[in-house]
N, C-alpha and C positions, 0 to 999 in steps of 0.2 A: 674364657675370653679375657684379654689383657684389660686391667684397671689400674688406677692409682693407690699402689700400696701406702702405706700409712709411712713405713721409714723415709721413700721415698718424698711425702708431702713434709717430712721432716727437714729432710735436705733444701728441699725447698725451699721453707722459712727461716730456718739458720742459715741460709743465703743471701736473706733478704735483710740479716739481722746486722743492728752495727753493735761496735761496744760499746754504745752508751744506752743501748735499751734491747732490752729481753723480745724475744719475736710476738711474747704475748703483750706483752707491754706497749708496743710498737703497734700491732692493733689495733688493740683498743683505743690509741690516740689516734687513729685511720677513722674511726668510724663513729669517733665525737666532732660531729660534725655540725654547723648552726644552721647551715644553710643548704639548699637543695643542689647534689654536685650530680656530674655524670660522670661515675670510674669509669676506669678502660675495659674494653671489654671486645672477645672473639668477633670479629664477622664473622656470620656464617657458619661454616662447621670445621674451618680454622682448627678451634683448639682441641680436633679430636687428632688431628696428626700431629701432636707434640709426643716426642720422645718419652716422655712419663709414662705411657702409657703401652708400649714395649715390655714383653717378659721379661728381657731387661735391665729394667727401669732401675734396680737397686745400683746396679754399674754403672749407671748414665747418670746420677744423681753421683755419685762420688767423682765422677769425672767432671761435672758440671762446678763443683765444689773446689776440685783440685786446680780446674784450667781458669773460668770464668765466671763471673755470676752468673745464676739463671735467670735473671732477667734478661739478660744480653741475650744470653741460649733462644729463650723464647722469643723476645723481639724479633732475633734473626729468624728462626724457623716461622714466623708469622709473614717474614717479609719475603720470603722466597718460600714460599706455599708450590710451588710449580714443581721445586726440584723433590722439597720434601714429601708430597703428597703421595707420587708412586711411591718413592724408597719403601713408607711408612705402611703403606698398601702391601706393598709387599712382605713388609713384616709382620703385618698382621692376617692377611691369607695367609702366613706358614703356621702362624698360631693358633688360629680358629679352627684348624684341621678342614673335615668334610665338611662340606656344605648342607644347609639340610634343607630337605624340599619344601619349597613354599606350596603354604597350606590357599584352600582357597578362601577360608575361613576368615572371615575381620576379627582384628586381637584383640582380646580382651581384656582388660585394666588389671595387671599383676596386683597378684596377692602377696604383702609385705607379711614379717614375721609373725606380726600377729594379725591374723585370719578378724578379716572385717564381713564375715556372710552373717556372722548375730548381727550384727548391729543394723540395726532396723533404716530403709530407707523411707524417707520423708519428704512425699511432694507437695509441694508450695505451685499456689497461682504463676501466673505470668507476671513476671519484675518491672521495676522500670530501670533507667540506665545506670543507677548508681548500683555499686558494685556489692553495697552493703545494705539497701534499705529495708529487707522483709524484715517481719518482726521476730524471727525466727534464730536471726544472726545471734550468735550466743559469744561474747568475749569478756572472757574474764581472767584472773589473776588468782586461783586457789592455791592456798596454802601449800597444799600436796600436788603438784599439776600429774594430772593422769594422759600417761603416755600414748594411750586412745584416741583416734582421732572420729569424733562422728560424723559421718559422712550424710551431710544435706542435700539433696540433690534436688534443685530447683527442673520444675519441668520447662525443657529446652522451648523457648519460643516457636509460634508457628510457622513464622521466616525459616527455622532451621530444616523441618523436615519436608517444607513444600518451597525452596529456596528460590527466586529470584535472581535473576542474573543481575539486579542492583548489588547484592550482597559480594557480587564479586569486584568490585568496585572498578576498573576501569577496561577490564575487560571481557569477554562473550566467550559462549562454547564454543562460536565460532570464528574465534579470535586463533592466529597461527602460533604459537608456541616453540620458543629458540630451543630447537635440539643442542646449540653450545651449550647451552648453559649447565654448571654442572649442576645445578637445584631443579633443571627443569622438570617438570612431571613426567616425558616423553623417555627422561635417561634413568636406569637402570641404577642403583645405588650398590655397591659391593655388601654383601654382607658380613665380609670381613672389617670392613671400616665402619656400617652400624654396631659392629658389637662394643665400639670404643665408648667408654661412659666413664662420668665420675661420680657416679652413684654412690659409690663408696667412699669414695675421697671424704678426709671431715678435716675442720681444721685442728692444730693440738688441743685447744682445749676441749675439744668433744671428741675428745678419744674414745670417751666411754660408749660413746654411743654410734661411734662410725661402724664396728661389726654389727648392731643393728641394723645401722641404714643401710650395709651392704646386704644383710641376708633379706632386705626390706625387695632387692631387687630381683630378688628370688638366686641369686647364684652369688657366686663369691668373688668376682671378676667378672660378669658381667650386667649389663641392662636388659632382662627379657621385655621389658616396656618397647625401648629404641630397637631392639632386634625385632621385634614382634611386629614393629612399624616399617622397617627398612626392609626387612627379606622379601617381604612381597616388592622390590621397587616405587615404594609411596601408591601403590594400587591399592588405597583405602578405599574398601566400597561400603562400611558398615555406616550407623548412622553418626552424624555432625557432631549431635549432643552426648552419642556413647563416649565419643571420639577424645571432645573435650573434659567430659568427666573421667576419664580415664587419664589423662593429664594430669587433672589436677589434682588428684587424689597421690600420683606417684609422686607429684614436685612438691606435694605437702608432707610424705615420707621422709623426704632426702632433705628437704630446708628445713623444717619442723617449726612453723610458722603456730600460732593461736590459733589464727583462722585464715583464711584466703578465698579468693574467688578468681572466676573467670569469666570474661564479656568479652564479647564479641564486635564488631561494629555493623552497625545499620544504616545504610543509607536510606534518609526520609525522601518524600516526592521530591522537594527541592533541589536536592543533591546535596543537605549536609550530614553530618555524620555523627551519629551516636554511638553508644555503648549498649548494648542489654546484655543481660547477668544471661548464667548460663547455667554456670554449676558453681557452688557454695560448699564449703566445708567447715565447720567448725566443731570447739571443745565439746565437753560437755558441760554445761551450767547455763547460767543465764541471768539477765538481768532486764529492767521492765524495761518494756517496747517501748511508752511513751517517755523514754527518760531523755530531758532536755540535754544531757551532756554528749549519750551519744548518736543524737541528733546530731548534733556541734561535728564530732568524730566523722559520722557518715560523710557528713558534706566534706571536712576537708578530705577524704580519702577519696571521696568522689570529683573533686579538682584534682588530684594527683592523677587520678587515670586516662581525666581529659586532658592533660599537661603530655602524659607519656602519649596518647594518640596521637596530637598535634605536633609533638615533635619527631616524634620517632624513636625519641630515644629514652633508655633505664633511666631509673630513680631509686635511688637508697638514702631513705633520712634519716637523720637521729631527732625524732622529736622530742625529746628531753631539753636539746639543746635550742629549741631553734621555739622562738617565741611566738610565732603564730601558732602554734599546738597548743597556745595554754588557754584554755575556756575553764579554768577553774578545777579546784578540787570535785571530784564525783567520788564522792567515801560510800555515798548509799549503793551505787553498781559494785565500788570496789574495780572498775577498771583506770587504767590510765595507758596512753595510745605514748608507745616509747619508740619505734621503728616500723616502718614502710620500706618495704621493699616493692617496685609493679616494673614490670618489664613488658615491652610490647613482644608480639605476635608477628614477624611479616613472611612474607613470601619471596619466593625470588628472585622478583622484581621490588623489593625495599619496601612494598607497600604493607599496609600495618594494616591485620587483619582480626584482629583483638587485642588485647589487653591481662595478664594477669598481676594479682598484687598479693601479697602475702604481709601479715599486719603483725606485729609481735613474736619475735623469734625469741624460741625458748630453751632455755638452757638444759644441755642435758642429766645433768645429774641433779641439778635441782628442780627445776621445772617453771623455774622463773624466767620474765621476760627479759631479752636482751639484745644484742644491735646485729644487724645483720653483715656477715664479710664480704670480704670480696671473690673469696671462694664458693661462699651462696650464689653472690653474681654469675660468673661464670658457670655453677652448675644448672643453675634458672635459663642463663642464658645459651645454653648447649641445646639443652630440651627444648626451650619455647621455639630457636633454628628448626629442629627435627619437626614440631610441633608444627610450625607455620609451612614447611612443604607438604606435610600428607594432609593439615587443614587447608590449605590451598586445590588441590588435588581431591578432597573429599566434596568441597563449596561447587567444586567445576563439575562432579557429575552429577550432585544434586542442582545444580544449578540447568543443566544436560537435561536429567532423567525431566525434570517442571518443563521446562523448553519443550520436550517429545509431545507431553501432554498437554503443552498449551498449542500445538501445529497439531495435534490431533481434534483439539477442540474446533479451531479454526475452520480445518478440512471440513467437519460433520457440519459448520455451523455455512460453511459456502456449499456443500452439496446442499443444503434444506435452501440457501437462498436460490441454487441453479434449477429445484424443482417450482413448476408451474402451481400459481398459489392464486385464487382468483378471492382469496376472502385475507386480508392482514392477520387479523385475530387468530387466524388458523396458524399462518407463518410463523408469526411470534411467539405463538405457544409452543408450536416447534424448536424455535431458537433457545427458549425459556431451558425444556426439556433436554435440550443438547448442553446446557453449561454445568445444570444445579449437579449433575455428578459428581463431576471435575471438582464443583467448591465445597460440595457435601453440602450445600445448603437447605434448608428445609422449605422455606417459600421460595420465590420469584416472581412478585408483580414486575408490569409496568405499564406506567402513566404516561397515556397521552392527553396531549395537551388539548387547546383548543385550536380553529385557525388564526382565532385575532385574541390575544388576552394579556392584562393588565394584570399584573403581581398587587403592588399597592394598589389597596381598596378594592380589591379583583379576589377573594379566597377560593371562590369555585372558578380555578382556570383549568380545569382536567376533565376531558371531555368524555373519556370511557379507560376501564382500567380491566389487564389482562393478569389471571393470579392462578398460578400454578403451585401446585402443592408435590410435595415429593415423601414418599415413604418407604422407609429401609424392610427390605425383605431379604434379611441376611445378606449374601455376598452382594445381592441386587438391589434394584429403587424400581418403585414403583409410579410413573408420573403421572399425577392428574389435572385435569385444566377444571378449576373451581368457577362458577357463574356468581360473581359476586356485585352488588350496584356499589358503587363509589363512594357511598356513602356512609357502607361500614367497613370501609378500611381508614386504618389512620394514616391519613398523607402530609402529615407534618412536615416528617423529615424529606420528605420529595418534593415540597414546597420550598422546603430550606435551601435544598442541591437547586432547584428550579432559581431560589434568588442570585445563588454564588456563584452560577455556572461552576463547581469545582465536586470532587468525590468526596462524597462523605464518608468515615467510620469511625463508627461506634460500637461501645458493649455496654450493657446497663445489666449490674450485677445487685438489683436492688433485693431485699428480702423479698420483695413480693414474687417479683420474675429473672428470670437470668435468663437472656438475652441478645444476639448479636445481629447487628447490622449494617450496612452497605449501600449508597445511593452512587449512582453515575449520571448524569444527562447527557442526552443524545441530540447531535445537536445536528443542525441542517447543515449539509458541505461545502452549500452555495453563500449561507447567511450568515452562519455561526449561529445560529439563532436557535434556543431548548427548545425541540418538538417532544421528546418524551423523557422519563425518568425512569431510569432501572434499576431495582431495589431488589437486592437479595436479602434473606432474615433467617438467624438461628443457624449458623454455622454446629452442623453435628460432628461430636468425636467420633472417629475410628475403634477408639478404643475404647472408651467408656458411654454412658447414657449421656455424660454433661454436655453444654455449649460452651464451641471454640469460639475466639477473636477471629476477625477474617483480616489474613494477613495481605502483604504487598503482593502475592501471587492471584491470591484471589481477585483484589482490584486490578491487576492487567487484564484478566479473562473476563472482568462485569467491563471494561474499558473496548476490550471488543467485542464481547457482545453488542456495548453501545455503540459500535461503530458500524454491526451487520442491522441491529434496527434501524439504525438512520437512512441504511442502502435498501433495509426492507420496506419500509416506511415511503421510502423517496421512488423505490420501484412500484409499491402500488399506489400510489399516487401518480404517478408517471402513466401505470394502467390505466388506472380508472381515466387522467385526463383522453388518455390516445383512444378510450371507448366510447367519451365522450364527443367528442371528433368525428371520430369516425361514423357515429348515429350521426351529427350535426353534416358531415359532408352525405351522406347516404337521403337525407333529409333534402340538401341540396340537390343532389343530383334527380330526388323525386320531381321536384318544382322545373329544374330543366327541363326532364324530360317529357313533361306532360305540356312546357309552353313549347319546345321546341318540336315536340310531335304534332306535325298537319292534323288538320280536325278531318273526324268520317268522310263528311260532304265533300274537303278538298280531294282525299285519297281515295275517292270512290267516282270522282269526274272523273280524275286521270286514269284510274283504273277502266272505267267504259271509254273513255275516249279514242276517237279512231285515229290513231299516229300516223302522221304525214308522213311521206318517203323522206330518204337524205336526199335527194334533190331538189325537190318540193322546199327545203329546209335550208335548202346551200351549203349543209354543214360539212361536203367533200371540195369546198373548194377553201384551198388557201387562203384567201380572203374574206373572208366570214365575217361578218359581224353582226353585231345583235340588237343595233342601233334602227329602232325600227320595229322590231320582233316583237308581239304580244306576248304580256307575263307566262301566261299557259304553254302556249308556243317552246318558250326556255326548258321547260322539264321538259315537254313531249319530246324535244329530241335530244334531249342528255338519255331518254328511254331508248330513241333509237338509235342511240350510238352502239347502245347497249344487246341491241334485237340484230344488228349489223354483222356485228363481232361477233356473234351465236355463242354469246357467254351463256346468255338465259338457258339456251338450251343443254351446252355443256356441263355447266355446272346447277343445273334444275335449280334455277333461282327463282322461289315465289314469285310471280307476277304483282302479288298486293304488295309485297315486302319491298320489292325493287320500287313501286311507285310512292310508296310511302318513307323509304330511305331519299329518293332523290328530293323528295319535297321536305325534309327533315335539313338535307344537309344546306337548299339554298333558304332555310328560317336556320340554319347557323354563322350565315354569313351578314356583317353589318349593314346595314342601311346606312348610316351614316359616315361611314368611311366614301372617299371620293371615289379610289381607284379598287384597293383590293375588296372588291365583294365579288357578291354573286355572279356578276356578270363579268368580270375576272375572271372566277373560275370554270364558268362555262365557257370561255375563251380558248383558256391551256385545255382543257377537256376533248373542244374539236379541232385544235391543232395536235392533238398527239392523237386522234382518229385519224384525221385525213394523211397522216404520215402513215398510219397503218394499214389503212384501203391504198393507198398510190401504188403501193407496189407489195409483191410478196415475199419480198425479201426480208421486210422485217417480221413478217409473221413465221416464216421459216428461221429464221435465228431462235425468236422468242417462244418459248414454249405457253400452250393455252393459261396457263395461270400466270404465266410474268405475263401476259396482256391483260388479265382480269387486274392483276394490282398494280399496272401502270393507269388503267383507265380510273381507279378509284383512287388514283395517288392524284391524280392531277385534277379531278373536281373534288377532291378534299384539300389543297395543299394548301392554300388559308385561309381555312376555315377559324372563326370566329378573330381575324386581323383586327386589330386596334390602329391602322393608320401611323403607326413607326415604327421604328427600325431596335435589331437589337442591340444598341449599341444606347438609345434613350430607354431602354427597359433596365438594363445593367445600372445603369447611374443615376436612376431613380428609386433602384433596389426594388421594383415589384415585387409581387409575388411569384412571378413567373420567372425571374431571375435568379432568388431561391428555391427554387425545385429545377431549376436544370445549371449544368455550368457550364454549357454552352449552346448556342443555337435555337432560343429558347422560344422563340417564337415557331421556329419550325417542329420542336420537339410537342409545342404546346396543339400545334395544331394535328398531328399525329396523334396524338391524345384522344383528342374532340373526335376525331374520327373512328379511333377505335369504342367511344363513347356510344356515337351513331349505331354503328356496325351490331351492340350488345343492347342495345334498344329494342324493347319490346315491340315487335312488327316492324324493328326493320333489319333484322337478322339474314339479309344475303346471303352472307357463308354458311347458313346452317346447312347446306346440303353437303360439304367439303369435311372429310377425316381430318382425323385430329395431325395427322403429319402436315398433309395439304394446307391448314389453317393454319398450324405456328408459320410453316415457308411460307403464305402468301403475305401473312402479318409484318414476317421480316423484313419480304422486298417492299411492300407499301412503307415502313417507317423511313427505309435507304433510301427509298423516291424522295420524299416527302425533305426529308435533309439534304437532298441532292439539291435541293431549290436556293439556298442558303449560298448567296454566292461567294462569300468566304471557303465552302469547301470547294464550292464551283473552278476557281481558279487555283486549289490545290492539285485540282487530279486533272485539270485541265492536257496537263502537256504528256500525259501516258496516253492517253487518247489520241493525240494528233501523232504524236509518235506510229501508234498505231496503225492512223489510217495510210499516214506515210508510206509505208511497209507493203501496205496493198497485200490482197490476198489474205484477209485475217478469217478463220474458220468461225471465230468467236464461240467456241465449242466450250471452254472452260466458265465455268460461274464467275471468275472474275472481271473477264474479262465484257461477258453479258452485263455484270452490276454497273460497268461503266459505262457501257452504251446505254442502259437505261437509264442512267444519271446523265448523261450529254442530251438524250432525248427529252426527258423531264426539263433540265433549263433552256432548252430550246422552247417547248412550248410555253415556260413559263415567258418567255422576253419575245416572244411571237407579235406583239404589238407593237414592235420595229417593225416588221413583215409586209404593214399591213397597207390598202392605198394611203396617198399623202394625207386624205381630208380625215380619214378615220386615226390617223397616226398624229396629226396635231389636237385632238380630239384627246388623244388619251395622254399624250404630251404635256396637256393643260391638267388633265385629273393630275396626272402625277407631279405635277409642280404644286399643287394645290397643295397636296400631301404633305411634299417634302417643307416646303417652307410654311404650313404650322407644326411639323413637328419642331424647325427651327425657332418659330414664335417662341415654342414655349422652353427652350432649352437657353433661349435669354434672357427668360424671365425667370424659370427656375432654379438654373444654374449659374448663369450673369457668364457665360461664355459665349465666343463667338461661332456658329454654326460653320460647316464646311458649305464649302460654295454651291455643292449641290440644294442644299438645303436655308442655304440664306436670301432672303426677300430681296435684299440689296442688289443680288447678284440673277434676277429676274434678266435682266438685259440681256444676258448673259446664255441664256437658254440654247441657240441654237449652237455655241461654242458647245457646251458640255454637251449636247446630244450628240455632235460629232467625235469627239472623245468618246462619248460612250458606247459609241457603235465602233469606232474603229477598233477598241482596246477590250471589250467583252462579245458585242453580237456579231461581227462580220467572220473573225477566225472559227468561230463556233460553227455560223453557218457554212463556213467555205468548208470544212471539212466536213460537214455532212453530205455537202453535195458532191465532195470527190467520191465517199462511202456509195449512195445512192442515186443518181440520175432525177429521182422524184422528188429529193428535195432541195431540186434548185428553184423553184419558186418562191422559197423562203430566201434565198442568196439574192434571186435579184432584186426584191420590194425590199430587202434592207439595203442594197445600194442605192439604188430611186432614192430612198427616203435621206439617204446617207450626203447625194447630191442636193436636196432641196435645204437640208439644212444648213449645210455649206453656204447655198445660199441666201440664204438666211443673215446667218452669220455676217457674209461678204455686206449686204444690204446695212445689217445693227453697223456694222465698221463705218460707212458712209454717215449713216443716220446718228451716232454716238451723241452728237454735241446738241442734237436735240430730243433727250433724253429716250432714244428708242421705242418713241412714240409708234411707229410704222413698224417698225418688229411685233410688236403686243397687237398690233390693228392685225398682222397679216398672221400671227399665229391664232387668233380670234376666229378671221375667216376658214 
């Protein structure tokens, strides 16, 4: 594969050279430098299509010499990368020959000249962010410097191999990815243009040692490192930490630095950004850990790398020259810090995804320290390009493969919430069972809390504690749920996460225990308020007996865990209140039904009692009323409406059952209501009988069960009435307003009834199949909302449509559900119908009614009631009645009686009454100016 030949990098610097100073010469004043610069240096991977690096190269380098400087040459070929990229491409698939099949293998860190498999690897703890602080770091300045590099290999933090999609810094696995781009992960890299390196390149004074550093890269013209990375297309699947020690061990070959490291960046919970070390290389020797000088050292090298993060950009210094390197003589280490070199890491999106630095570059033939060039630069900076797309690309599928596993967690942890769990404790330990895999952790309590508790001067606020334990049975775990009292667990540190509301972790690496730990609180969704503490402990290795740190991956997965126990937690509490309820309404409903069931002695009179005929009763004429009628009387023949219709017999309705239902439902109707009670509904009761004895027309329409649930629709239809309307239930918010959204008085009384109906002893339907019962139950609720005259006047004008049309078969159920609905508000408003004396009679209840519902709608709302309903507008009475019969009861009747012949004696007693109000009215008109004295006097009479 094509490289930079040595004559060539000749040409180079006698290019660059003037005749006043030698090319070496001229260097060395390049890189005595006092203060911290940024040479120039390749974007991207730029300067692997310069011409140097053609077969070539010997001809292009005399021609460069002959025509222009190379500098110009490069500049231009930097500046028009577009034209030069194929050409160069193309020269370099002709040179590369056959391509060779990518392996699926992840590459492994070439082996330079001399074979580093002795040399012993040595793991070190977990680092902190400076790039140099283990005590391990070994730099020194020996007499002899031995060509050997030892290879420290710090064990990869736990972020690397269980990665977080924080580490990718601003974007997700599932973040879309520019196919343009030519760095992007998605596009394919020639492996004719990976083979392009300057491995070998050295400057002239390291002549001696550039056929090392080339044969360091296993070939003599090319990079197997950079090939070994590109051929597969940046499809790095191996791990993070092989990835970057295999970097850095090759860019320690080719720079020949003292020592070097590599860090990586870490974003904390907050969002800023650190460094952690990764991999370490250094000499062999050493000097003492606690030595204050290169304390001093660390730190400043440890600013230099936060410098190159935040900027972006390289750093080459000459500390010799530059006077903040000087912390004094250190004669007892024997080191002194002469040059830094750190270059960042990014990706191909410019974002900086590590850091490396390389500390004391050493001369080849001597072994002494010395300054680093700018041809270090550029070959640092070629690599770290290569380095930050396949580290980019390695970060994303460990960042992927964590992601898989935390939506697997998730799923297991919402199916255990979707199963039926009537005890928490059971739940929980479920959920416990479902994470500690995932984290490898060895415990998982958690604390709950209490329902009311005080932190300050409050120590026991933890009410019961759930502690699972988990144990490794090779490839598997074993989970157990431990019975532990509260009192022998230490809940320090959940008392701690309980005060911060924030996560806590820790490791305690004490001689006595070695230790890791984890809290989260869960917190309520409605309050924000800690109801429990979730405490993972003793993160285990994979690989070894030791304890891990639990990294950023593990707190996302205690973070949702804590967020399925607050929904598990808030679900059974949600249980338990709605079983509490529900015994409390069951409890209710005992108490009703025991005061609203007639006593023996009542349901055993009417049970012997001998029931009068319906004429006897009057209850077949039109005019009916009840005014007059003995309490007993009222049921007896609500029974024989029912003996009439030959329901009882049809449908073998208990005889105890039907006397003790009808004496149930009038103790469901109020007494102290004016108009709507009992004797209301025994009203509509025998006017929708006497429509259905008049003639048999309607019993021929209507099939035997739409008569059995028209007759129980209409002495149920309001039942348990509060005396207003739905319109003052709505804007007083009842509770009746909250369980329906709409009609809510009609729905509630459809309710009550089917209440009655499942009442012990007054079970009617029980002789009716289960099809029979849901159909009758249906048409009884449509009756019963039929009353509602809101919907009254929505369906009104299909019906008259209807009767219009003459000749309706009424065959279909829709068109039945409407006559049963036109017949139902017929009887309900049948007290228009009724003689004049009985109709100012009920004229008065219902004003009664209306204007205290208004009393209180101006007291509690300070609004002004509608005229129906305002006291003021008393005078007023025989006006609205006439309104109110022309505009709802007169069209209703008229088309009944065009329907049926039988019921025009509904049609004509709401005229009669329709005329008397009139004059009524005509009378209030004359009488006005003294205050309607004689109105009130003659609606009285």
């Amino acid at each position: 594969m094509p490289c930079l030949y040595s004559e060539a990098l000749e040409c180079m610097e006698s290019g660059r050279a003037t005749p006043e100073a030698s090319p070496v010469s001229r260097t060395g004043e390049s890189l005595r430098r006092a203060t911290v610069t940024h040479p120039s240096m390749v974007k991207g991977i730029g300067w692997f299509f310069s011409p140097l690096f053609s077969p070539r190269s010997r001809t292009h380098c005399r021609r460069f010499e002959d025509g222009m400087g190379s500098d110009q040459v490069e500049a231009w070929l930097d500046d028009h990368s577009d034209f030069t990229r194929p050409y160069f491409s193309r020269r370099a698939s002709a040179a590369s020959g056959p391509q060779v099949e990518v392996s699926q293998q992840p590459p492994h860190p070439p082996r330079s000249n001399s074979d580093h498999s002795d040399i012993p690897l040595t793991a070190h703890y977990r680092r902190g962010s400076s790039p140099l602080t283990s005590s391990n770091q070994c730099i020194s300045t020996p007499t002899k410097v031995r060509r050997e590099l030892q290879t420290s290999i710090v064990i990869a933090p736990d972020w690397m191999d269980r990665l977080s999609p924080d580490t990718l810094g601003s974007h997700s696995p599932c973040s879309p990815r520019s196919s343009n781009s030519p760095l992007s992960p998605c596009s394919t890299v020639s492996p004719s243009l990976s083979a392009t390196c300057l491995c070998s390149a050295r400057s002239p004074q390291t002549k001696h040692s550039s056929s090392k550093m080339t044969a360091a890269c296993g070939k003599g013209e090319g990079c197997p490192w950079m090939t070994g990375l590109l051929r597969g297309g940046l499809r790095w699947v191996g791990s993070v930490a092989e990835l970057c020690q295999g970097a850095l061990l090759h860019a320690g070959e080719l720079v020949a630095p003292e020592s070097c490291s590599l860090s990586l960046v870490k974003k904390d919970r907050g969002g800023g950004r650190t460094l952690e070390e990764v991999a370490v290389l250094t000499m062999f020797g050493h000097m003492k850990d606690d030595h204050p000088c290169s304390q001093a050292y660390l730190g400043l090298v440890k600013g230099i790398m936060e410098y190159v993060l935040a900027t972006g950009s390289p750093v080459n210094i000459d500390a010799d020259q530059d006077h903040r390197f000087d912390v004094g003589d250190n004669q007892s280490s024997g080191f002194k810090l002469r040059s830094v070199l750190s270059m960042p890491i990014k990706n191909h999106r410019e974002e900086v995804l590590g850091v490396m630095v390389m500390i004391n570059k050493r001369n080849g033939s001597e072994g002494t320290a010395t300054l680093f060039t700018d041809l270090d630069e550029k070959v640092l900076a070629n690599h770290m390009d290569i380095l930050g797309m396949v580290l980019d690309n390695a970060l994303l599928y460990e960042s992927s493969r964590q992601e898989a596993k935390r939506s697997q967690a998730l799923i297991e942890m919402a199916h255990v919430l979707s199963e039926e769990n009537h005890s928490f404790e059971v739940l929980l330990s479920k959920m416990s069972a479902t994470i500690m895999p995932f984290t490898h952790a060895q415990y998982c309590t958690i604390f709950i809390t209490k329902d009311k508790y005080t932190v300050v001067g409050d120590q026991d606020v933890f009410s019961r504690v759930i502690h699972t334990e988990c144990e490794e049975l090779g490839p598997t775990c074993q989970i157990y749920r431990r019975e532990h009292d509260i009192s022998n667990i230490d809940s320090a540190y959940a008392l701690r996460t309980l005060v911060t509301m924030e996560t806590l972790n820790m490791s305690d690496s004490s001689p006595e225990s070695t230790r890791s730990l984890i809290c989260c609180p869960v917190r309520n969704a409605r309050s924000e308020k800690v109801i429990a503490v979730c405490q993972l402990m003793n993160k285990q290795s994979r690989d070894s007996e030791e304890m891990e740190a639990f990294n950023r991956y593990d707190e996302r997965l205690l973070e949702d865990l804590a967020v399925y126990c607050s929904l598990a937690l808030q679900y059974v509490q949600t249980v338990q209140i709605t079983e509490k309820r529900r015994a409390s309404i069951e409890v209710t409903q005992e108490v009703l039904a025991y005061h609203i069931t007639a006593t023996e002695e009542e349901v055993q009179a009417l049970q012997e009692a001998t029931i009068p005929t319906a004429e006897s009763l009057n209850i077949l004429d039109f005019h009916f009323s009840d005014v007059g009628l003995a309490e007993e009387l009222t049921t007896q023949a609500t029974v024989r409406m029912f003996l009439d219709l030959n329901l009882v017999q049809d449908f073998s309705i208990d005889y105890r059952n039907l006397c003790q239902w009808v004496l149930s439902v009038k103790r469901g109707y109020r007494n102290n209501v004016p108009y709507h009670n009992w004797s209301h509904g025994l009203s509509t009761a025998q006017a929708m009988f006497s429509m259905l004895m008049a003639t048999d027309q309607f019993q021929a329409i209507f099939s035997r069960l739409e008569i059995l649930a028209l007759m129980i629709a209409t002495l149920n239809h309001d039942l348990d009435h509060r005396g207003v309307s739905n319109s003052y239930i709505e804007r007083s918010h009842q509770p009746l307003a909250q369980l329906y959204s709409h009609s809510s008085l009609e729905n509630h009384h459809y309710n009550f009834c089917l209440f009655l109906l499942n009442n012990s002893g007054s079970q009617i339907l029980s002789g009716l199949s289960k099809e029979d019962y849901r159909a009758v139950l249906s048409m009884i609720k449509r009756a019963i909302l039929a009353t509602d005259l809101t919907i009254h006047v929505e369906r009104r004008a299909e019906f008259f449509s209807l009767v219009r049309k003459g000749r309706v078969s009424w065959k279909t159920e829709k068109q039945r559900d409407l006559l049963r609905s036109m017949l139902m508000t017929a009887s309900d408003l049948c007290a228009i119908t009724k003689p004049w004396p009985e109709q100012k009679r009920i004229a008065n209840l219902v004003a009664m009614e209306f204007f205290a519902q208004g009393d209180k709608e101006k007291e509690e709302f300070n609004i002004k009631p509608i005229d129906v309903m305002n006291r003021e507008n008393s005078t007023r009475l025989p006006h609205m009645q006439v309104e109110y019969i022309d505009e709802i009861c007169h069209p209703l009747y008229k088309a009944l009686s065009g329907l049926s012949d039988s019921c025009s004696p509904l049609l004509i007693g709401c005229e009669k009454n329709r005329e008397n109000w009139l004059r009524l009215a005509k009378e209030g008109g004359e009488e006005s100016e003294n205050n309607g004295e004689n109105v009130n006097k003659n609606l009285k009479e």
